[in-house]
C-alpha positions in Angstrom: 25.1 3.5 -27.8 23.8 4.5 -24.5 21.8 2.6 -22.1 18.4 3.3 -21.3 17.6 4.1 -18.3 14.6 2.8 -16.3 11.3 5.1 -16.7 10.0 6.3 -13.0 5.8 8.0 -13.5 4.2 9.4 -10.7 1.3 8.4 -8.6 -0.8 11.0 -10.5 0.1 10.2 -13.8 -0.3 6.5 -13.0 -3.8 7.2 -11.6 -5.2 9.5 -14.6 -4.1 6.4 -17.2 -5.3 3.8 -15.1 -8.8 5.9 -14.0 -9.1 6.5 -18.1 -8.3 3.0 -18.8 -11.1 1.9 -16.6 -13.7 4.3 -18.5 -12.7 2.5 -21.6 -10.1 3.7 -23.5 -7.6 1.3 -24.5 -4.3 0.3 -23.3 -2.5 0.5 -26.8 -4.0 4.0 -27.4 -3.4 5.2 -23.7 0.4 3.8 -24.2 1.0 5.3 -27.6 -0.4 8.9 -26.4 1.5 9.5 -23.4 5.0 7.5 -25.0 4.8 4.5 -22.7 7.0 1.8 -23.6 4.9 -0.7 -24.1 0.9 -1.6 -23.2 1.8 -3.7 -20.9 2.7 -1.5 -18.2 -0.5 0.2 -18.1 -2.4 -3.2 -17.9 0.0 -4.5 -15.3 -1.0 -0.7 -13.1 -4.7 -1.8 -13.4 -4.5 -5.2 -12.2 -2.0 -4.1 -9.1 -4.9 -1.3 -8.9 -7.8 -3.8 -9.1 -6.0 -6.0 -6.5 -5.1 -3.1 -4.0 -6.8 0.3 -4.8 -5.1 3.3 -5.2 -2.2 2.6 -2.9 -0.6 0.2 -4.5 0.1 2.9 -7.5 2.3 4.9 -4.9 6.1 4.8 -4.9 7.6 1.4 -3.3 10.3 2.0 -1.0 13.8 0.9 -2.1 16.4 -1.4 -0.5 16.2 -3.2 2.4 14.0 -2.6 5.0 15.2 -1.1 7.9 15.5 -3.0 11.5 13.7 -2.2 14.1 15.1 0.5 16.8 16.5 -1.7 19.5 17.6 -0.3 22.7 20.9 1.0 22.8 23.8 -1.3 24.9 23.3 1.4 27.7 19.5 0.7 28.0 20.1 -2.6 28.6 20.7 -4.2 32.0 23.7 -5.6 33.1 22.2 -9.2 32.7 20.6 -8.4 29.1 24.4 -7.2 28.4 26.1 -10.3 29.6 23.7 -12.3 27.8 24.1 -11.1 24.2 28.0 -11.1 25.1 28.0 -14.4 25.4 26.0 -15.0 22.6 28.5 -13.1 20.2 30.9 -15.1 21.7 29.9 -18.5 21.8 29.4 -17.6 17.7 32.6 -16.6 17.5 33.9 -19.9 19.0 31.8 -21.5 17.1 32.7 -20.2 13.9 36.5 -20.1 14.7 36.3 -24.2 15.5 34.6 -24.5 11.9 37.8 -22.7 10.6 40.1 -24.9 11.9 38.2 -28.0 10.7 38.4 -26.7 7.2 42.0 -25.7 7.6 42.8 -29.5 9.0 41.1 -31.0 5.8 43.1 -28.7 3.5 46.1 -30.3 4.7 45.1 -34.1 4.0 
């Protein structure tokens, strides 16, 4: 047995269901004609398209969001540098002291 894999559609074909949908053709018959797996997913395309137009039909992108650009450690001034230096290791101390207080209870 092999697994299914998850069914992508594009933004077109999601639009033409959900556009013929809306001028009253049915969600079973749209599903059944164009192989969808169930009814469901159209209906669930023309709520998110009632709720948020046409863009929310587009591809979602996937993972985690990226950060945003911060300067690079040579952008920063010597005082910024110092700063987030100390930060790191006043974390590191931190985390280190937290350590050793698990270590110490191990031992009772």
């Amino acid at each position: 047995m092999t697994k299914q894999t998850k069914q992508s559609y594009s933004f077109e074909f999601k639009l033409a269901l959900v556009e013929r949908f809306l001028a009253g053709e049915t969600a079973p018959d749209l599903a059944a004609e164009v192989s969808l797996s169930s009814p469901r997913l159209l209906e669930t395309w023309v709520r998110a398209y009632r709720r948020e137009g046409v863009d929310a039909l587009r591809p979602k992108p996937r993972g985690r969001p990226r950060k945003p650009d911060a300067p690079a450690p040579a952008e920063l001034s010597e005082v910024e540098r110092l700063r987030l230096e100390n930060e790191r290791l006043r974390a590191e101390v931190a985390y280190l002291g937290k350590l050793r207080a698990l270590r110490a209870q191990e031992r009772r």
